[in-house]
PyMOL CGO cylinders between C-alpha atoms (Angstrom):
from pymol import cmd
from pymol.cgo import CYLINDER

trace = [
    CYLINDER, -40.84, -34.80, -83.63, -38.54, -34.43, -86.73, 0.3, 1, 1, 1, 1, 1, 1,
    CYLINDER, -38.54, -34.43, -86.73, -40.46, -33.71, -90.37, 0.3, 1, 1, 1, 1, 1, 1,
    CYLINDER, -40.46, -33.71, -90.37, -39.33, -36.82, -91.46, 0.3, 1, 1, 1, 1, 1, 1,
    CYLINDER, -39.33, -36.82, -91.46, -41.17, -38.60, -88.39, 0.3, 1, 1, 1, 1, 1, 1,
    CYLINDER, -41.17, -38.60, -88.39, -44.31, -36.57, -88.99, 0.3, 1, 1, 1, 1, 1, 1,
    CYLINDER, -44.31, -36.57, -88.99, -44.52, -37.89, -92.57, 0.3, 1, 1, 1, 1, 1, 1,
    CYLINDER, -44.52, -37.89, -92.57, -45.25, -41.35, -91.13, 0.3, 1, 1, 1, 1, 1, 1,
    CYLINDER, -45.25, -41.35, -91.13, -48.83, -40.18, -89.32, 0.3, 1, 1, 1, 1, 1, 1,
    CYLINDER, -48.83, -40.18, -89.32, -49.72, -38.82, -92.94, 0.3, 1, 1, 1, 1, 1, 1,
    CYLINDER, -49.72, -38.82, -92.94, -49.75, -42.96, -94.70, 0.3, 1, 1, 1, 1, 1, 1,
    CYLINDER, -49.75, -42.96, -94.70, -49.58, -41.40, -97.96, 0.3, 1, 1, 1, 1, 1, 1,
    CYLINDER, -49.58, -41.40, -97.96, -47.96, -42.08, -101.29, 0.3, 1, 1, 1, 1, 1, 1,
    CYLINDER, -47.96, -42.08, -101.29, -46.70, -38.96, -101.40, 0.3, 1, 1, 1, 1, 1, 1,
    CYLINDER, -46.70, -38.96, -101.40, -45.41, -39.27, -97.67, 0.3, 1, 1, 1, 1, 1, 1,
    CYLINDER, -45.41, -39.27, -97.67, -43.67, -42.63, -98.34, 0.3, 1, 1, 1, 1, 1, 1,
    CYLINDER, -43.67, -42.63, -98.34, -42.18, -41.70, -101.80, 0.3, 1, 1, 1, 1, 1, 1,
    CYLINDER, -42.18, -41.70, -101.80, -40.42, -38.26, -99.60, 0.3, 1, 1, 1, 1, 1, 1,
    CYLINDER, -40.42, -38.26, -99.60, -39.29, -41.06, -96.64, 0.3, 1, 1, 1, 1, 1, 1,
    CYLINDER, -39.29, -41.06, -96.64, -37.33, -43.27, -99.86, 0.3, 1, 1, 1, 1, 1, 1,
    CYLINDER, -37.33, -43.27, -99.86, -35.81, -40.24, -100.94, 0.3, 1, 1, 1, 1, 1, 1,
    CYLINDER, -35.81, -40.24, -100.94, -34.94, -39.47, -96.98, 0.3, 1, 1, 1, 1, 1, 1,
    CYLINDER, -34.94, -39.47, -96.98, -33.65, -43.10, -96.68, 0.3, 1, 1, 1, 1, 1, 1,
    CYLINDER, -33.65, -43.10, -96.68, -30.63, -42.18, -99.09, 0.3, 1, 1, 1, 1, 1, 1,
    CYLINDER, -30.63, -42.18, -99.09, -29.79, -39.02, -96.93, 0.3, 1, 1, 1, 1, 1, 1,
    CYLINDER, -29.79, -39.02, -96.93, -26.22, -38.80, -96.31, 0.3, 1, 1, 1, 1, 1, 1,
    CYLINDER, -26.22, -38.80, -96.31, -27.16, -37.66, -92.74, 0.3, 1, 1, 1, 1, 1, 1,
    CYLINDER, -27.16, -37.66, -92.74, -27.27, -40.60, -90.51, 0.3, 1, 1, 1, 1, 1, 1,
    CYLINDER, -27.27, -40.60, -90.51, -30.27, -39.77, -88.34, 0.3, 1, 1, 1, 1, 1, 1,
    CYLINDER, -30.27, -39.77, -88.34, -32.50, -38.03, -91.43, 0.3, 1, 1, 1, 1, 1, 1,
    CYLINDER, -32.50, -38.03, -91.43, -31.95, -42.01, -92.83, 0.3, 1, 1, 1, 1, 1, 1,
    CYLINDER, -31.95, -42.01, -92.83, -32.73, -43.45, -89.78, 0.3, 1, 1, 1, 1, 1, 1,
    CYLINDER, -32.73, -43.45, -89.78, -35.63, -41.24, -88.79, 0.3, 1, 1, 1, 1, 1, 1,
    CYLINDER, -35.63, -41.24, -88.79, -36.58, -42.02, -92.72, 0.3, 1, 1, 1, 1, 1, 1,
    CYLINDER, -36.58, -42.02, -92.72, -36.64, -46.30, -92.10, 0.3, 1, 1, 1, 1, 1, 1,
    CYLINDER, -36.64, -46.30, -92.10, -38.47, -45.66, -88.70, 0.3, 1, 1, 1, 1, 1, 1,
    CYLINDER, -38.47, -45.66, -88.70, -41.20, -43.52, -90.39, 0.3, 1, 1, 1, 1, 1, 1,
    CYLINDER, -41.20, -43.52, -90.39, -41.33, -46.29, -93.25, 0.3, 1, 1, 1, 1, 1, 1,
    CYLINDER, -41.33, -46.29, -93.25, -41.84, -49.12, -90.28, 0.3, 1, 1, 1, 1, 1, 1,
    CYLINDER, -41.84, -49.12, -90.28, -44.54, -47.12, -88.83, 0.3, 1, 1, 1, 1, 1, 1,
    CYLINDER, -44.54, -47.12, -88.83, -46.31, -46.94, -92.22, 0.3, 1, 1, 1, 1, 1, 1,
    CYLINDER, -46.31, -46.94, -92.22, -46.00, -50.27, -92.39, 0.3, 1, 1, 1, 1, 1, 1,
    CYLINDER, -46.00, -50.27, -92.39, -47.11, -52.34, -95.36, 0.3, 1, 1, 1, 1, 1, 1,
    CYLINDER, -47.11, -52.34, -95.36, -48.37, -49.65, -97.94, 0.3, 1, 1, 1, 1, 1, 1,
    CYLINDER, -48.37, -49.65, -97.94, -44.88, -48.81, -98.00, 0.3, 1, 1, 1, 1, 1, 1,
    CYLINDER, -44.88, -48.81, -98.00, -43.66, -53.01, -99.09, 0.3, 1, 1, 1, 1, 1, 1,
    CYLINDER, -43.66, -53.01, -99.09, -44.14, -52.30, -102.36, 0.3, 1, 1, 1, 1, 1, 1,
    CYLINDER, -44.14, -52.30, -102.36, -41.65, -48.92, -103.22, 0.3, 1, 1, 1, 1, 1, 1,
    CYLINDER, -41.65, -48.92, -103.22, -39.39, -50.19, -100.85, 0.3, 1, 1, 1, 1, 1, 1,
    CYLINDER, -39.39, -50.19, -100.85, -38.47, -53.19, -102.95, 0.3, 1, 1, 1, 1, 1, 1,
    CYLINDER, -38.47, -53.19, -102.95, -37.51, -51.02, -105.86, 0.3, 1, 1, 1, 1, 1, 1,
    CYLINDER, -37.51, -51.02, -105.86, -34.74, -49.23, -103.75, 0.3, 1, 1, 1, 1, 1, 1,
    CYLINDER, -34.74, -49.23, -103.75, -32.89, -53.47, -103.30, 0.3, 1, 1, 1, 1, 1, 1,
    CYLINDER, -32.89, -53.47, -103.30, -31.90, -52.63, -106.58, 0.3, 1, 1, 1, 1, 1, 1,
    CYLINDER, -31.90, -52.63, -106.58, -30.27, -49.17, -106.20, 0.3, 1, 1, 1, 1, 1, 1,
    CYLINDER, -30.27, -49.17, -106.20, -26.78, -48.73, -106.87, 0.3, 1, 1, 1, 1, 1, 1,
    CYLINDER, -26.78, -48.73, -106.87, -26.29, -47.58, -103.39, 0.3, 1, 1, 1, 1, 1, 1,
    CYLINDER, -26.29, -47.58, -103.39, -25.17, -49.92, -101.01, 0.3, 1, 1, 1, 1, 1, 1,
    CYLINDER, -25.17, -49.92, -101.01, -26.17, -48.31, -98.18, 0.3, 1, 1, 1, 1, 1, 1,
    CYLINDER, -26.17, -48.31, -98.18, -29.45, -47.37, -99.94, 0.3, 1, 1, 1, 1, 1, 1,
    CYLINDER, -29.45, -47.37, -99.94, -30.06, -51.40, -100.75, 0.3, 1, 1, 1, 1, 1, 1,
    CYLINDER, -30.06, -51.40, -100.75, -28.91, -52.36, -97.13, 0.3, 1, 1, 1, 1, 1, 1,
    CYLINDER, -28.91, -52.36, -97.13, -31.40, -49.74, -95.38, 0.3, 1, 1, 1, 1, 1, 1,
    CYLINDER, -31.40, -49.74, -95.38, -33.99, -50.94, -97.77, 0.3, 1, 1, 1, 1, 1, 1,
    CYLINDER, -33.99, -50.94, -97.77, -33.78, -54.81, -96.93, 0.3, 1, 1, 1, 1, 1, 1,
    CYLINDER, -33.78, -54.81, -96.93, -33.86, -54.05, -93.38, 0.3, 1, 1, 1, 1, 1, 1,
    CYLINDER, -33.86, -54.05, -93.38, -36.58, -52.06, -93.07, 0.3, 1, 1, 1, 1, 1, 1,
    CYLINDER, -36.58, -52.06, -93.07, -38.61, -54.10, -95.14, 0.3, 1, 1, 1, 1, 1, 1,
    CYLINDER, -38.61, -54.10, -95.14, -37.24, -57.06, -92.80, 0.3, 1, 1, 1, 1, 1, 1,
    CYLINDER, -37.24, -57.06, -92.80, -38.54, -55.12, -89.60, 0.3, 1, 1, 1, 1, 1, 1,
    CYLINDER, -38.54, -55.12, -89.60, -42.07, -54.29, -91.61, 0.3, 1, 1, 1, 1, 1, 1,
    CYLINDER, -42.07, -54.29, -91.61, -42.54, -57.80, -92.52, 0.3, 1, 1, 1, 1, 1, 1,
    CYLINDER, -42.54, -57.80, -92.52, -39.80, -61.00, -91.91, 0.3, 1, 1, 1, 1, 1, 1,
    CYLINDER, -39.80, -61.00, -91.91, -41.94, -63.44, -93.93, 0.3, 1, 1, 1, 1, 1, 1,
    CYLINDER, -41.94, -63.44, -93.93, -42.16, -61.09, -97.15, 0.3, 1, 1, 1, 1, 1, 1,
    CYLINDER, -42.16, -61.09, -97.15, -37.48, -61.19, -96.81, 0.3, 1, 1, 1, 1, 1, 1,
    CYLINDER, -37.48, -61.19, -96.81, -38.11, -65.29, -95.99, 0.3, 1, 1, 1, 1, 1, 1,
    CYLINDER, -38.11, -65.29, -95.99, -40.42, -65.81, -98.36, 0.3, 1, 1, 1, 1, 1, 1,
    CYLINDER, -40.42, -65.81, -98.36, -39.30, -63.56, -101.79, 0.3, 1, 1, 1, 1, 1, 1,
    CYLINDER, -39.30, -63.56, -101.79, -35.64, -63.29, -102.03, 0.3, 1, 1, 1, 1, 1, 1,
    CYLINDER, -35.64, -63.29, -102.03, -33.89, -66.28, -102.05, 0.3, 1, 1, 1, 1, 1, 1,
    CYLINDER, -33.89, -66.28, -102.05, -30.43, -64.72, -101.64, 0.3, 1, 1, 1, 1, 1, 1,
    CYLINDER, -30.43, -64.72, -101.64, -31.54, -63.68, -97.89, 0.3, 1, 1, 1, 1, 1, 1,
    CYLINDER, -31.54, -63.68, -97.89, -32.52, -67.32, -97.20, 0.3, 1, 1, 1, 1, 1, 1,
    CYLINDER, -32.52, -67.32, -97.20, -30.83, -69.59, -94.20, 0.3, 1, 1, 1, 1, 1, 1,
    CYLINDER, -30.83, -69.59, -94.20, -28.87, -72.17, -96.61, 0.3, 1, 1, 1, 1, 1, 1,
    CYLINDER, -28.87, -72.17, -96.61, -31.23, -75.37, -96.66, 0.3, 1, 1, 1, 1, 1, 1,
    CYLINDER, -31.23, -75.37, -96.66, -30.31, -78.31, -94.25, 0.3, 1, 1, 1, 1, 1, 1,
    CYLINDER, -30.31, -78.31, -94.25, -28.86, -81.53, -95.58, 0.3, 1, 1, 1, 1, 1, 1,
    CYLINDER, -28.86, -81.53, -95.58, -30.77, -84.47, -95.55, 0.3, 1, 1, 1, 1, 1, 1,
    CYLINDER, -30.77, -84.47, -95.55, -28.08, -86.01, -92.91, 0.3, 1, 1, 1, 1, 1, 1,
    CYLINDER, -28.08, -86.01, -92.91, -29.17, -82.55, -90.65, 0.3, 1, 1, 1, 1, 1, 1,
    CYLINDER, -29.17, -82.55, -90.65, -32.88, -82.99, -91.39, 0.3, 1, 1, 1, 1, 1, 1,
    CYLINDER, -32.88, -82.99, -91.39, -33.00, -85.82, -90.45, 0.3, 1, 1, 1, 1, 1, 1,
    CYLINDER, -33.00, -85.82, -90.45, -30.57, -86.08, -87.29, 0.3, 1, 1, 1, 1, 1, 1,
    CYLINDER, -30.57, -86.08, -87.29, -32.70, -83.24, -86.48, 0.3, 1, 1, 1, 1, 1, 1,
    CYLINDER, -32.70, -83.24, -86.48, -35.82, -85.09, -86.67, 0.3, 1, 1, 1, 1, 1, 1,
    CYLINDER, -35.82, -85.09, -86.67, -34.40, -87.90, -84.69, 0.3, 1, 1, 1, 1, 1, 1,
    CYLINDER, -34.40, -87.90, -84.69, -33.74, -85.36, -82.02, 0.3, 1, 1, 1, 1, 1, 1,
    CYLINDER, -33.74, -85.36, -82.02, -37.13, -84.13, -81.75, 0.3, 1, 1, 1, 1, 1, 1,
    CYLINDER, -37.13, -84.13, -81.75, -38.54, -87.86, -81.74, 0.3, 1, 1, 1, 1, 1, 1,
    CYLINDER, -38.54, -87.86, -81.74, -35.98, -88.45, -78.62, 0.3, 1, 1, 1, 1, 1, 1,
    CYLINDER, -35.98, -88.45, -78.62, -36.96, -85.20, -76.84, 0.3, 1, 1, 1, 1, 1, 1,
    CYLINDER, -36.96, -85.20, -76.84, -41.03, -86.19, -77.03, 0.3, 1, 1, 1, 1, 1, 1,
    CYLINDER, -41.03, -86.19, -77.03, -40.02, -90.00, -75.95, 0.3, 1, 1, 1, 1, 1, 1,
    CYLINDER, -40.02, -90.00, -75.95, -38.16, -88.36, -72.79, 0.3, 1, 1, 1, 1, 1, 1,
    CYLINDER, -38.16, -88.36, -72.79, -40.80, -85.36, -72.12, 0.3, 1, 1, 1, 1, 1, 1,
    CYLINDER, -40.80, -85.36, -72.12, -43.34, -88.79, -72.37, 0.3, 1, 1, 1, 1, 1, 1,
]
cmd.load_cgo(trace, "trace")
């Protein structure tokens, strides 16, 4: 077990605030082992996560959004509209709709 996974069984601030700093590593698996340790910790670490979407790292933004993604899929669906599937038209709504209708008429 690495350092950086060990820091996952502690659940503290202090723990999660070393795994965002670990998520920027330029070594691949220290950032990986980093976004694993912040999934295991789950939602205590939602919150500081969010501030690293604005870092002027890509990388840094992109390993931020997916691990909060793999913590929590409604928080991405539900708070940042940029991440959202584009809406359906009303045509596609409704066609769609239509196509559920048909599929309960034939099912019976």
């Amino acid at each position: 077990m690495t350092a950086v996974r060990a820091l996952s069984q502690l659940k503290s601030t202090e723990s999660v605030n070393v795994l965002l700093t670990a998520l920027g590593d330029t070594d691949l698996a220290v950032a990986t082992d980093a976004a694993l340790a912040l999934v295991t910790i789950g939602r205590p670490a939602i919150e500081p996560l969010k501030t690293l979407i604005l870092d002027e790292r890509k990388r840094v933004r992109q390993a931020a959004l997916e691990t909060l993604k793999r913590i929590d899929r409604r928080w991405m669906e539900s708070r940042s509209p940029r991440l959202k599937r584009p809406a359906r038209s009303a045509g596609a709504t409704a066609a769609a709709g239509t196509d559920s209708a048909s599929a309960r008429t034939v099912r019976g």
